[in-house]
GUSE-556549 format. One record per atom (N, C-alpha, C, CB): residue number from 1; residue in three letters; atom name; x, y, z. Coordinates in nm, 2 decimals. Glycine has a CB too. Example, Ala and Ser with C-alpha at 12.3 -4.5 7.8 and 13.67 -1.06 7.14 Angstrom:
PT   seq   type   atom     east    north       up
PT     1    ALA      N     1.32    -0.57     0.78
PT     1    ALA     CA     1.23    -0.45     0.78
PT     1    ALA      C     1.32    -0.33     0.78
PT     1    ALA     CB     1.13    -0.45     0.90
PT     2    SER      N     1.28    -0.22     0.71
PT     2    SER     CA     1.37    -0.11     0.71
PT     2    SER      C     1.29     0.00     0.79
PT     2    SER     CB     1.41    -0.06     0.57
***
This chain:
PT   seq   type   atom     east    north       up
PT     1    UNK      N    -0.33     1.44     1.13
PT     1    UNK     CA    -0.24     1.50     1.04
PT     1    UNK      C    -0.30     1.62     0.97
PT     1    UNK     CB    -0.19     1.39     0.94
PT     2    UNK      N    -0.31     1.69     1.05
PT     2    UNK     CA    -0.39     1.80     0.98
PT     2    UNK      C    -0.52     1.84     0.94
PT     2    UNK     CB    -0.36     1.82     0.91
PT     3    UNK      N    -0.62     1.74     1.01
PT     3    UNK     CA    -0.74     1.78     0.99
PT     3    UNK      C    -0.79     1.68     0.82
PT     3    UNK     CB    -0.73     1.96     0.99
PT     4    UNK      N    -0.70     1.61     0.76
PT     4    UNK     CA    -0.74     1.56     0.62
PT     4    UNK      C    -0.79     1.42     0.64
PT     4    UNK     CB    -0.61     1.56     0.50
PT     5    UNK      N    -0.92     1.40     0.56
PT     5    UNK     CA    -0.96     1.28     0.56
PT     5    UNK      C    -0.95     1.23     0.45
PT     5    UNK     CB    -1.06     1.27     0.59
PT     6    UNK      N    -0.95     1.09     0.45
PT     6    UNK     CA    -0.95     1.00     0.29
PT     6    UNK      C    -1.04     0.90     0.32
PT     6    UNK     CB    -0.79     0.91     0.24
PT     7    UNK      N    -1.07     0.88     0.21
PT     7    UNK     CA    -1.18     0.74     0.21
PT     7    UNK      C    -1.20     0.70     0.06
PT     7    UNK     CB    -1.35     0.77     0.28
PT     8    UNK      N    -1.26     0.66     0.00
PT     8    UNK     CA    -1.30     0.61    -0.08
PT     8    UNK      C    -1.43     0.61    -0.14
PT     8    UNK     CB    -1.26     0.54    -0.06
PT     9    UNK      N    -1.47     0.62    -0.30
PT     9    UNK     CA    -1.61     0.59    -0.35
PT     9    UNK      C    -1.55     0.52    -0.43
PT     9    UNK     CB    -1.70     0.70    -0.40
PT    10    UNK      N    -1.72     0.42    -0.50
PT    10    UNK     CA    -1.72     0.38    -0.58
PT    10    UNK      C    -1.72     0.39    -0.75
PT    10    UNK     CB    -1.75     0.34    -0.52
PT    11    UNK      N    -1.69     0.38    -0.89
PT    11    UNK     CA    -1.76     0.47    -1.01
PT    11    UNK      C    -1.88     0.52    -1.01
PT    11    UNK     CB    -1.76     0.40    -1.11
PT    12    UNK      N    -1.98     0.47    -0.93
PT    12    UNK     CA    -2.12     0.55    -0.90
PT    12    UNK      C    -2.11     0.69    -0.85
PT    12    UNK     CB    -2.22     0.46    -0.79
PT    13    UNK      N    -1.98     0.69    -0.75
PT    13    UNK     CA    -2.03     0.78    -0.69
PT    13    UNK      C    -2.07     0.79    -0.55
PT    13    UNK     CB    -2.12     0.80    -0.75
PT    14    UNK      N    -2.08     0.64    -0.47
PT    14    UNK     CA    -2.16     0.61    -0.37
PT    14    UNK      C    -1.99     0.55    -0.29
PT    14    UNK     CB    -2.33     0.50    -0.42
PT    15    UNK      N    -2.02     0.60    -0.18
PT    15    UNK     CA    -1.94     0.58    -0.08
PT    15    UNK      C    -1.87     0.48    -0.03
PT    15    UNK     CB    -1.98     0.60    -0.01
PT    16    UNK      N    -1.81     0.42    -0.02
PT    16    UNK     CA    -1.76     0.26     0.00
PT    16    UNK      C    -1.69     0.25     0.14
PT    16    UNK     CB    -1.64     0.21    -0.13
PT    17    UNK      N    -1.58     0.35     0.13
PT    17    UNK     CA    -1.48     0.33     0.24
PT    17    UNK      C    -1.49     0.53     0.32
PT    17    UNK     CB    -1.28     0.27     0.16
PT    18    UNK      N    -1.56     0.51     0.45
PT    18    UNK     CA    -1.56     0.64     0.48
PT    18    UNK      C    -1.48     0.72     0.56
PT    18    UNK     CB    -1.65     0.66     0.52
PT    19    UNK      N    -1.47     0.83     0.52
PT    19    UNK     CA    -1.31     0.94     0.54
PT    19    UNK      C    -1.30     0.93     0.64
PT    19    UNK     CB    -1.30     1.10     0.51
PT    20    UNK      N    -1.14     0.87     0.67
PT    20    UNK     CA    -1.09     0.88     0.83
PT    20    UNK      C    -0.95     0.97     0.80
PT    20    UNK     CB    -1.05     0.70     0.90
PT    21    UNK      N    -0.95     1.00     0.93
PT    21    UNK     CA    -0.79     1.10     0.96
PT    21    UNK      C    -0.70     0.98     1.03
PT    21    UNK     CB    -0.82     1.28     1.09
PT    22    UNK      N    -0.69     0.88     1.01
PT    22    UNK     CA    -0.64     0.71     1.03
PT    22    UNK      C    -0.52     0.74     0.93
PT    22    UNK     CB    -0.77     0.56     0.97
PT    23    UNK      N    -0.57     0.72     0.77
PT    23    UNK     CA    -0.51     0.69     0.65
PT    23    UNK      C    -0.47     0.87     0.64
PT    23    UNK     CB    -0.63     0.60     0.52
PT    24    UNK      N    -0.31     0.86     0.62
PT    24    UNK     CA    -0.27     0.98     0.60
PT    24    UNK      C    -0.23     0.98     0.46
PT    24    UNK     CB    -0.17     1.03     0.69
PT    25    UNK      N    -0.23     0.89     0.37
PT    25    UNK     CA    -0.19     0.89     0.22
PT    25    UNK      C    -0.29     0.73     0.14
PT    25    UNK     CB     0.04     0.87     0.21
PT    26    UNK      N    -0.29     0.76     0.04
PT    26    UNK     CA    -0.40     0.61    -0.03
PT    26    UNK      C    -0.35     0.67    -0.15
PT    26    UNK     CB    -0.61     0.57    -0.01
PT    27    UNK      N    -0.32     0.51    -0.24
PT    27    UNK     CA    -0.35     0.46    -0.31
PT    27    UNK      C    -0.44     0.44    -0.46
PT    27    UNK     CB    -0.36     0.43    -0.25
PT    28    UNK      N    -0.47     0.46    -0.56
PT    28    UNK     CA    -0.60     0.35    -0.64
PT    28    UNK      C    -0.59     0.21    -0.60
PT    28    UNK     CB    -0.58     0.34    -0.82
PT    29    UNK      N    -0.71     0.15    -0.60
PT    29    UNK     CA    -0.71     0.00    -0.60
PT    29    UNK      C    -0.64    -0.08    -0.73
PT    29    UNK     CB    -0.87    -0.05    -0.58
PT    30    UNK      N    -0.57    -0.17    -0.66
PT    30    UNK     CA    -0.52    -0.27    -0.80
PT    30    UNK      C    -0.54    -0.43    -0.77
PT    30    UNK     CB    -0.35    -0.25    -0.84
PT    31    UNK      N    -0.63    -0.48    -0.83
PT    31    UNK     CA    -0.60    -0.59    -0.79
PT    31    UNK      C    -0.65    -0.67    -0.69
PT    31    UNK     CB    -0.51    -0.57    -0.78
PT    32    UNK      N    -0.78    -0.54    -0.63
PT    32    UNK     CA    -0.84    -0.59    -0.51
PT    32    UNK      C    -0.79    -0.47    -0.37
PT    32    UNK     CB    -0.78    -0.77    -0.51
PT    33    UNK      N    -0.69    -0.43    -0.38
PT    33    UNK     CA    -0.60    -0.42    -0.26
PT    33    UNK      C    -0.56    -0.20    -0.33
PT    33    UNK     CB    -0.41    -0.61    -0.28
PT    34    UNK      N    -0.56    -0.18    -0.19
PT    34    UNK     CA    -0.48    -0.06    -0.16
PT    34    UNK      C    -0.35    -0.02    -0.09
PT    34    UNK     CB    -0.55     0.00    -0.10
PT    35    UNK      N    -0.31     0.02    -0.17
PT    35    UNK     CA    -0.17     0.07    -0.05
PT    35    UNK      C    -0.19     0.20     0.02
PT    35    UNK     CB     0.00     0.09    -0.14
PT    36    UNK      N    -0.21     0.18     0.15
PT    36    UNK     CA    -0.25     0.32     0.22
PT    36    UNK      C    -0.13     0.30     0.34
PT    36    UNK     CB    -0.44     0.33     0.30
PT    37    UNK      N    -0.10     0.50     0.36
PT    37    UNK     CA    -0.04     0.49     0.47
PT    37    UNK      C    -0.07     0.54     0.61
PT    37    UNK     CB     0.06     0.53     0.44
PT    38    UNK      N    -0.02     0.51     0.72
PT    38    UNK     CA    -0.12     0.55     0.84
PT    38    UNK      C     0.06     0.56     0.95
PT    38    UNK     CB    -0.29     0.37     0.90
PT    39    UNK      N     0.01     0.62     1.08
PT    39    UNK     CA     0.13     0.65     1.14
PT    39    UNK      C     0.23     0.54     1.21
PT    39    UNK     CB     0.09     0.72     1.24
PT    40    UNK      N     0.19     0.42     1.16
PT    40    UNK     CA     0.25     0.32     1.18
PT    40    UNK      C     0.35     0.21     1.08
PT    40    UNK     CB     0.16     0.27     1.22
PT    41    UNK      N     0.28     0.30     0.93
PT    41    UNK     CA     0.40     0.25     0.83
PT    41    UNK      C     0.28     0.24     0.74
PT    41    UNK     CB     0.50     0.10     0.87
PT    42    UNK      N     0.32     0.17     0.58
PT    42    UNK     CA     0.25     0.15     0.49
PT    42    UNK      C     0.19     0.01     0.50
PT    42    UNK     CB     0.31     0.18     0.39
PT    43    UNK      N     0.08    -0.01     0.41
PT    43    UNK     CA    -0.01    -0.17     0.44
PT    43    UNK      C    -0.10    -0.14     0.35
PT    43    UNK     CB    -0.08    -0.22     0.60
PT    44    UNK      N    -0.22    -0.27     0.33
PT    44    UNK     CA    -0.25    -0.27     0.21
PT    44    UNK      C    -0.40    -0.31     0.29
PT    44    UNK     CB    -0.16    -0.38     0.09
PT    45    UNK      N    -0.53    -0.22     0.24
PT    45    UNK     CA    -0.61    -0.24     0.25
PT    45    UNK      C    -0.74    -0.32     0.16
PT    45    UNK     CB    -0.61    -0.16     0.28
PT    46    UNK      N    -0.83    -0.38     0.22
PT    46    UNK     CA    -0.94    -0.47     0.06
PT    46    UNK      C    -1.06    -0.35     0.03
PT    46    UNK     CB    -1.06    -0.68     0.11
PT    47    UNK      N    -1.13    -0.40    -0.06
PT    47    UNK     CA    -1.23    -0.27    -0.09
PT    47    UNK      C    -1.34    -0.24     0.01
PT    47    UNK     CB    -1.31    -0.29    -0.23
PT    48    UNK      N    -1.32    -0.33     0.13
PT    48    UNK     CA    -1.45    -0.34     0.24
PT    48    UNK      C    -1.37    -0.22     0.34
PT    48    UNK     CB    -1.47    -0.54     0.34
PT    49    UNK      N    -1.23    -0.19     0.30
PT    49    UNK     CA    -1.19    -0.11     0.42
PT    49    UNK      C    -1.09    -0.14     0.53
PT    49    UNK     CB    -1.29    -0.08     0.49
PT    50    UNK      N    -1.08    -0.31     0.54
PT    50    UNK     CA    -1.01    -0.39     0.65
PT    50    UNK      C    -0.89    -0.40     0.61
PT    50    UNK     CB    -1.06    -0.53     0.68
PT    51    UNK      N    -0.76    -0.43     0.71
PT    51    UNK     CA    -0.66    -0.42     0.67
PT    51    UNK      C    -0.63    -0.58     0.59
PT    51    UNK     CB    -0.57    -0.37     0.79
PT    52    UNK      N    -0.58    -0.61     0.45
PT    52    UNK     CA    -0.53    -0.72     0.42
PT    52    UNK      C    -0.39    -0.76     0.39
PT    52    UNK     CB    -0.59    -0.74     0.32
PT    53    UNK      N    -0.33    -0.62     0.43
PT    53    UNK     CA    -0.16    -0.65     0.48
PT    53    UNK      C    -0.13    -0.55     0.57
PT    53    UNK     CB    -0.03    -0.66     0.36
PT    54    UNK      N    -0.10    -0.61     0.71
PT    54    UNK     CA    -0.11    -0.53     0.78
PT    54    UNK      C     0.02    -0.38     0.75
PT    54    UNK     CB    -0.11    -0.62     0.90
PT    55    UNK      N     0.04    -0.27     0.82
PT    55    UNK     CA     0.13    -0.15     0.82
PT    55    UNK      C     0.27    -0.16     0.85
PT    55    UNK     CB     0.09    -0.06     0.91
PT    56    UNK      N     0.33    -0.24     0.77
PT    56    UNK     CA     0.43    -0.24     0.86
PT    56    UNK      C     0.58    -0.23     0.76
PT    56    UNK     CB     0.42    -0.38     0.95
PT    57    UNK      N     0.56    -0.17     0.64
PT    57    UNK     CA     0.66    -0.16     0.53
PT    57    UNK      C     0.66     0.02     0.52
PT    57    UNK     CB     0.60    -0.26     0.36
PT    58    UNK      N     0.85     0.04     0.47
PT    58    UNK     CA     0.85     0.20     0.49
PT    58    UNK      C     0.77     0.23     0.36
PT    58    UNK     CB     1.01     0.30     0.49
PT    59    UNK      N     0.78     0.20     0.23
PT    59    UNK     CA     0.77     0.23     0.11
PT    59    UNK      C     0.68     0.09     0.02
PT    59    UNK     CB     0.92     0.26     0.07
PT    60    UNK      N     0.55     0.11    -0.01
PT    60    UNK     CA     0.49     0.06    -0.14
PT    60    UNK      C     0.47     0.09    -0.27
PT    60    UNK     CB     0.39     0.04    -0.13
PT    61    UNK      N     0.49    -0.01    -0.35
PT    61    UNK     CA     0.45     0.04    -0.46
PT    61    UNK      C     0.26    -0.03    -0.46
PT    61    UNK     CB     0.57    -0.02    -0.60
PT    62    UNK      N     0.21    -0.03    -0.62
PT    62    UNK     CA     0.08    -0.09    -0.61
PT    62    UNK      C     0.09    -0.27    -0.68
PT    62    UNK     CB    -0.02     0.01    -0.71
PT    63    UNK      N     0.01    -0.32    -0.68
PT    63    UNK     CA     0.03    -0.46    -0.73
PT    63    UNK      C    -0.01    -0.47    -0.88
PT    63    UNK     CB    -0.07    -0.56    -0.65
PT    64    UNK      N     0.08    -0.55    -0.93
PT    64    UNK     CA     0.06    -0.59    -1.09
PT    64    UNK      C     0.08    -0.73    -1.12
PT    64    UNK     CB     0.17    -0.52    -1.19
PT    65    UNK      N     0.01    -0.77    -1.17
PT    65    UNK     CA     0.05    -0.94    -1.21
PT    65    UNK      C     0.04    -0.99    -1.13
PT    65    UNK     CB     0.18    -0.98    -1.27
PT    66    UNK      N     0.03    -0.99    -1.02
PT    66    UNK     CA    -0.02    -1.05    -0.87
PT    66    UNK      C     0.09    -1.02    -0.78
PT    66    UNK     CB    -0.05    -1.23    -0.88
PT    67    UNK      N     0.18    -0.92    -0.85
PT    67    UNK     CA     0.33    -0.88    -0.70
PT    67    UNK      C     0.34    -0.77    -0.72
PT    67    UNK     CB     0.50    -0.94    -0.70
PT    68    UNK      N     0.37    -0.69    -0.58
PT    68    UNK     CA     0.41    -0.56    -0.55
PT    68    UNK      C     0.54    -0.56    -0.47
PT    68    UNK     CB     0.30    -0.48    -0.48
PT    69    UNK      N     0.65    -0.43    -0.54
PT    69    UNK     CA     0.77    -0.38    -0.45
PT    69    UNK      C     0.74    -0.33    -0.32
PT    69    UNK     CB     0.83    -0.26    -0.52
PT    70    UNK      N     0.79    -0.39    -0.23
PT    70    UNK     CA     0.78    -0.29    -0.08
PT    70    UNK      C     0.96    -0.30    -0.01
PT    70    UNK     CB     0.63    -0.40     0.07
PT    71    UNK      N     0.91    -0.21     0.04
PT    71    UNK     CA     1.06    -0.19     0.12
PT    71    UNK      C     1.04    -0.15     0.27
PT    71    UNK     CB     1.16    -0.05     0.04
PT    72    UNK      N     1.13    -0.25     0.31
PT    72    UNK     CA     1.10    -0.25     0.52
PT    72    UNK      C     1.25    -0.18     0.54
PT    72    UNK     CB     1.09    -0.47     0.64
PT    73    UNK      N     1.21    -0.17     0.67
PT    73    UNK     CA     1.37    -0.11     0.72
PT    73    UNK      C     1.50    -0.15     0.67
PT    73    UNK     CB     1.39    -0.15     0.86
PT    74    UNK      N     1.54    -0.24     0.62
PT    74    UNK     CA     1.67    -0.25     0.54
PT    74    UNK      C     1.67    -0.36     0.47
PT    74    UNK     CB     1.80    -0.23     0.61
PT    75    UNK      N     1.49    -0.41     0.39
PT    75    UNK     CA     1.58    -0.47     0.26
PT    75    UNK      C     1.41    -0.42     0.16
PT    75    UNK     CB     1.64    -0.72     0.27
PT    76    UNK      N     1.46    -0.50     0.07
PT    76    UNK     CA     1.37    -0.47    -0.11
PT    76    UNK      C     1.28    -0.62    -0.10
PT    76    UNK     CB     1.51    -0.48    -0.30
PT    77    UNK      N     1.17    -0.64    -0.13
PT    77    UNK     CA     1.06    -0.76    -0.13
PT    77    UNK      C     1.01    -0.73    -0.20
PT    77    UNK     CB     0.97    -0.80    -0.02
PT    78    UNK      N     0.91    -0.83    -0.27
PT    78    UNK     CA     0.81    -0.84    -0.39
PT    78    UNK      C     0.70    -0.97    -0.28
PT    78    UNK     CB     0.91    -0.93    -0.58
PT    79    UNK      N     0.56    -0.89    -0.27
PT    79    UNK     CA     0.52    -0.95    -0.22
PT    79    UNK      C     0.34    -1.01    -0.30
PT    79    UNK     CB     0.55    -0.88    -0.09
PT    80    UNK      N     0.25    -1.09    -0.23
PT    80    UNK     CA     0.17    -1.13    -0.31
PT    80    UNK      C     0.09    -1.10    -0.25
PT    80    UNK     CB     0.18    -1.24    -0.35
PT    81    UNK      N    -0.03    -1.05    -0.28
PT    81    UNK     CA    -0.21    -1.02    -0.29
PT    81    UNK      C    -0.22    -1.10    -0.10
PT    81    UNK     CB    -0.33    -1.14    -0.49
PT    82    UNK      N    -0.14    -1.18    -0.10
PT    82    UNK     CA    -0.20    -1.22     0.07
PT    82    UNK      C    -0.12    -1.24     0.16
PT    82    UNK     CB    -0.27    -1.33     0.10
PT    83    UNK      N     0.02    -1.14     0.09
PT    83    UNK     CA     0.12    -1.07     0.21
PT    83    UNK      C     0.24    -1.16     0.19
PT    83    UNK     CB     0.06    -1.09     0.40
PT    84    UNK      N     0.22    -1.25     0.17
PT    84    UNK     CA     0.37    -1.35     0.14
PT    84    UNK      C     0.46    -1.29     0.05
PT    84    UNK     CB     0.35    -1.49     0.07
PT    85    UNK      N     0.56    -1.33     0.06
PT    85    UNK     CA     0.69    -1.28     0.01
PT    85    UNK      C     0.79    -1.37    -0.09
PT    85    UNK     CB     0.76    -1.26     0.13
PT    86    UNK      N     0.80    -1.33    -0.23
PT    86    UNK     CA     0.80    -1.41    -0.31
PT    86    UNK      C     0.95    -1.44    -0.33
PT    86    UNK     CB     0.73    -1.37    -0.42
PT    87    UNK      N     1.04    -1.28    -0.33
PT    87    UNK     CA     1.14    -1.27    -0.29
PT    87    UNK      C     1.20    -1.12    -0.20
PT    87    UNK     CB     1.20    -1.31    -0.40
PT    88    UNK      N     1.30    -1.20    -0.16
PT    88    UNK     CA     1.34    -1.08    -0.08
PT    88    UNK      C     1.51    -1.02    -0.09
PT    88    UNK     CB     1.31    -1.13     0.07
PT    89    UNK      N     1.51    -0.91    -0.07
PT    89    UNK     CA     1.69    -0.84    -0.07
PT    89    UNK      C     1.71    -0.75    -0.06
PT    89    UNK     CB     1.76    -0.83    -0.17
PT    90    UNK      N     1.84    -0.75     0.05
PT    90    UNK     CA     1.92    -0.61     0.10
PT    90    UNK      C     1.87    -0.50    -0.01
PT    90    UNK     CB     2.12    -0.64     0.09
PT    91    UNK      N     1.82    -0.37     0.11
PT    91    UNK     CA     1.77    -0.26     0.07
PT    91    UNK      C     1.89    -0.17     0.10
PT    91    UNK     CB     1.62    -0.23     0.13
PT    92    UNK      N     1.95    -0.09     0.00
PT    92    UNK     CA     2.07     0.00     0.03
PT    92    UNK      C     1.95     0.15    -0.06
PT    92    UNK     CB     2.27    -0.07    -0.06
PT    93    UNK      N     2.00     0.26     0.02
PT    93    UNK     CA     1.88     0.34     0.01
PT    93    UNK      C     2.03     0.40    -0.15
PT    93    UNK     CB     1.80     0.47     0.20
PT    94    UNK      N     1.94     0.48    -0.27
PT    94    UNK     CA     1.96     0.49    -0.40
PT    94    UNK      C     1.89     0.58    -0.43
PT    94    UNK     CB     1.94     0.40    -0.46
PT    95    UNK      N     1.95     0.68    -0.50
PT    95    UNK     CA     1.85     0.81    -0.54
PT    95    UNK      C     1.80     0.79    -0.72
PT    95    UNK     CB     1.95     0.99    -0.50
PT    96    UNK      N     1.90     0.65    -0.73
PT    96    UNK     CA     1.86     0.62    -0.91
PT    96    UNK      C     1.78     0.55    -0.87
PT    96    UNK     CB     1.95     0.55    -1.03
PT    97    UNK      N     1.72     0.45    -0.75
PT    97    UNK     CA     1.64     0.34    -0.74
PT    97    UNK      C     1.49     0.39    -0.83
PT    97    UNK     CB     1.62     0.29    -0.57
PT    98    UNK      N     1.44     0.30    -0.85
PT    98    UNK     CA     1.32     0.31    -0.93
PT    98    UNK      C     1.22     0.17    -0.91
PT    98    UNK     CB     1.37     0.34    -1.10
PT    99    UNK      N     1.09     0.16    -0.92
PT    99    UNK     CA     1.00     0.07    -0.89
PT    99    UNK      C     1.01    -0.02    -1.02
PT    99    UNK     CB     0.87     0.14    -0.84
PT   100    UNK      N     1.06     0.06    -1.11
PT   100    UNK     CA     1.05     0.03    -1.27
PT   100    UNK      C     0.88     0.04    -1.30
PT   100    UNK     CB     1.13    -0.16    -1.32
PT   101    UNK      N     0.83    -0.09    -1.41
PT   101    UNK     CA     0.71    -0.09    -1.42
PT   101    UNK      C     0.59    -0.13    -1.34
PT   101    UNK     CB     0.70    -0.14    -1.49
PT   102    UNK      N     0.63    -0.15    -1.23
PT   102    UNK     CA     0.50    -0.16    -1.12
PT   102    UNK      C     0.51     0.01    -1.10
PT   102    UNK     CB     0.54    -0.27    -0.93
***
């Protein structure tokens, strides 16, 4: 996607996750977990780099309180730190929609 890499450091300074042209958009960590996106959809990486939910939602938000907004092809989910799904519902696309406080 143009030549751009992303990766990650740590507050030191020192390298953690190294720049790939894989991840075309990332995230801050919350919670343990990243929301990065790649040409296969959005998904949530751990701080080692490995995928811990796999790519497969159009739209993430980040995790708070132990749940994050995602949105798949046509519905709205709130899902948990190890991919499960707490609840789920018909996604109608909204230009007022908002993530609110996540």
């Amino acid at each position: 996607m143009g030549g751009k890499l992303i990766g990650y450091i740590n507050r030191q300074g020192d390298l953690v996750i190294r720049p790939t042209e894989n991840i075309w958009h990332a995230l801050l960590f919350r919670q343990g977990l990243a929301s990065v996106r790649t040409e296969h959809g959005r998904g949530f990486i751990d701080t080692a780099g490995a995928w811990a939910i796999d790519p497969i939602y159009e739209i993430c938000g980040s995790f708070k309180r132990a749940l994050c907004p995602v949105v798949g092809e046509d519905y709205l989910a709130y899902i948990r730190t190890d991919g499960s799904e707490v609840w789920r519902g018909k996604y109608v696309d909204n230009p007022y929609f908002t993530f609110g406080p996540f």
